[in-house]
C-alpha positions as CSV (number, residue, x, y, z in Angstrom):
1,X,-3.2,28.3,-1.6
2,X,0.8,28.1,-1.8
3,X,2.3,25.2,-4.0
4,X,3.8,23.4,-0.7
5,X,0.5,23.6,1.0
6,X,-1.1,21.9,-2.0
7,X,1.8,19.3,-2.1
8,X,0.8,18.9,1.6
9,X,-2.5,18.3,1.2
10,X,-2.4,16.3,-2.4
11,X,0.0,14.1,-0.1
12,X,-2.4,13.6,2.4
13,X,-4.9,12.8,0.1
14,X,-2.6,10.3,-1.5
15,X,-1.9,8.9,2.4
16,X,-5.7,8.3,2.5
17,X,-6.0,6.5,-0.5
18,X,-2.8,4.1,0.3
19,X,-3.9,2.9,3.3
20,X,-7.5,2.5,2.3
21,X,-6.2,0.2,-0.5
22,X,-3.9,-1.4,2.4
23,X,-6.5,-2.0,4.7
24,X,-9.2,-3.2,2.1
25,X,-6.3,-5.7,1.9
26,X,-5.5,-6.6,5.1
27,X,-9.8,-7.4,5.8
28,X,-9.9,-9.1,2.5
29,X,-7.2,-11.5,3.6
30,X,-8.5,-12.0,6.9
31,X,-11.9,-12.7,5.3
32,X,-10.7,-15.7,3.5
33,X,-8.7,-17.2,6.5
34,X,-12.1,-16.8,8.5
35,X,-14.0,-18.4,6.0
36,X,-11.7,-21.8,5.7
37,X,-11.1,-21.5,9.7
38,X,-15.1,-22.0,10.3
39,X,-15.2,-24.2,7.6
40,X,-12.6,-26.5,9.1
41,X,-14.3,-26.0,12.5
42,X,-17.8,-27.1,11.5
43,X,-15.8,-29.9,9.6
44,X,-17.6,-29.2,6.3
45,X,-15.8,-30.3,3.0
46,X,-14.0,-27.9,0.9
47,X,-16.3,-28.1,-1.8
48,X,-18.7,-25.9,0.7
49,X,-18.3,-22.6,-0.1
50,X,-15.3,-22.9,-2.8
51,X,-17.1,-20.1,-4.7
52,X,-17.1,-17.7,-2.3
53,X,-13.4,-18.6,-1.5
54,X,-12.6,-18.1,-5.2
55,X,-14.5,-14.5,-5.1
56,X,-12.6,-13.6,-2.4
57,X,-9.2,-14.5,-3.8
58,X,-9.9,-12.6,-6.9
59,X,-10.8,-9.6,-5.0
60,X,-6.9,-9.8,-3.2
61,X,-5.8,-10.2,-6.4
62,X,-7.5,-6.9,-7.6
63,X,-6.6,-5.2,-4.7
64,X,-3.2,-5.9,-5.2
65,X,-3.3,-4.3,-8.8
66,X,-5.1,-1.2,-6.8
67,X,-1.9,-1.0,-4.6
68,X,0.3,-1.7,-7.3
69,X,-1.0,1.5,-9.4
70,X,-0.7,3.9,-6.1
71,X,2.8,2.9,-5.9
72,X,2.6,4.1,-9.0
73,X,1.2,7.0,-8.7
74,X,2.8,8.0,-6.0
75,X,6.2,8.2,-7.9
76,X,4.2,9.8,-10.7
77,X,3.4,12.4,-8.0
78,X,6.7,12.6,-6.6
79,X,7.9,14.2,-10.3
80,X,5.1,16.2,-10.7
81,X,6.2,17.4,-7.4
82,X,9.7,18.5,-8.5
83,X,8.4,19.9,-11.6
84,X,5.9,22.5,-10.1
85,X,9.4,23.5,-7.8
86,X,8.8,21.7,-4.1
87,X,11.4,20.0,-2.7
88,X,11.0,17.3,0.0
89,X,7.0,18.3,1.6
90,X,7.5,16.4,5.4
91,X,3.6,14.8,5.3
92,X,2.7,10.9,7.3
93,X,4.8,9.2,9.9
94,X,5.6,6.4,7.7
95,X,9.7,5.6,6.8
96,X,10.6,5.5,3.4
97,X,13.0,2.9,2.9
98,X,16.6,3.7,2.1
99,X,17.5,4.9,-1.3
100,X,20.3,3.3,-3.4
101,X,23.5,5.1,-3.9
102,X,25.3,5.6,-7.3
103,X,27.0,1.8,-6.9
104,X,23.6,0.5,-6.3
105,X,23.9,-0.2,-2.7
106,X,21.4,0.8,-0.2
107,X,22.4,3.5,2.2
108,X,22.3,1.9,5.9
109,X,19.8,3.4,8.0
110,X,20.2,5.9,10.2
111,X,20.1,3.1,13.1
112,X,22.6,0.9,11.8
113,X,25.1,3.5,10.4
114,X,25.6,5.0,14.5
């Protein structure tokens, strides 16, 4: 296998990963605004189910963390990227956002800057 097919596909595996993490999140939040909607509807008192509540919190917290160290691992990626010799590896339909410049401004986006 060529290096920029194995950039390819360690990118798509990294894809994956993100937006499992992302959409663990995403059902974990709707989970909790679930549980205090039918709570509210069958006009129960908060204590009911505060436990479960706090489980669930914690687990958005963790997930956070989880999508905190992709991030991080993404970048970590990125150099191991240019250290094996690929340059840019086109993989996803997701925008990157725009990179600063050397005075620390962000470039407009291709958009804006028409």
């Amino acid at each position: 296998m060529k290096r920029a097919d194995m950039v390819r596909y360690g990118t798509e595996q990294l894809f994956n990963a993100e937006n499992a993490i992302e959409l663990a999140l995403c059902q974990s939040a709707t989970l909790i605004s679930e549980l205090s909607r039918m709570r509210m509807e069958a006009r129960l008192s908060a204590v009911v189910g505060q436990d479960a509540l706090d489980s669930a919190a914690d687990v958005i917290l963790k997930l956070t963390e989880a999508r905190r160290a992709i991030v991080q691992t993404h970048g970590h990626l990125n150099d191991v990227k240019v250290q094996i010799g690929c340059g840019a590896v086109a993989a996803g339909d997701v925008e990157k956002p725009p990179k600063p410049t050397s005075a620390g401004m962000l470039q407009p986006l291709a958009v804006a800057a028409e």
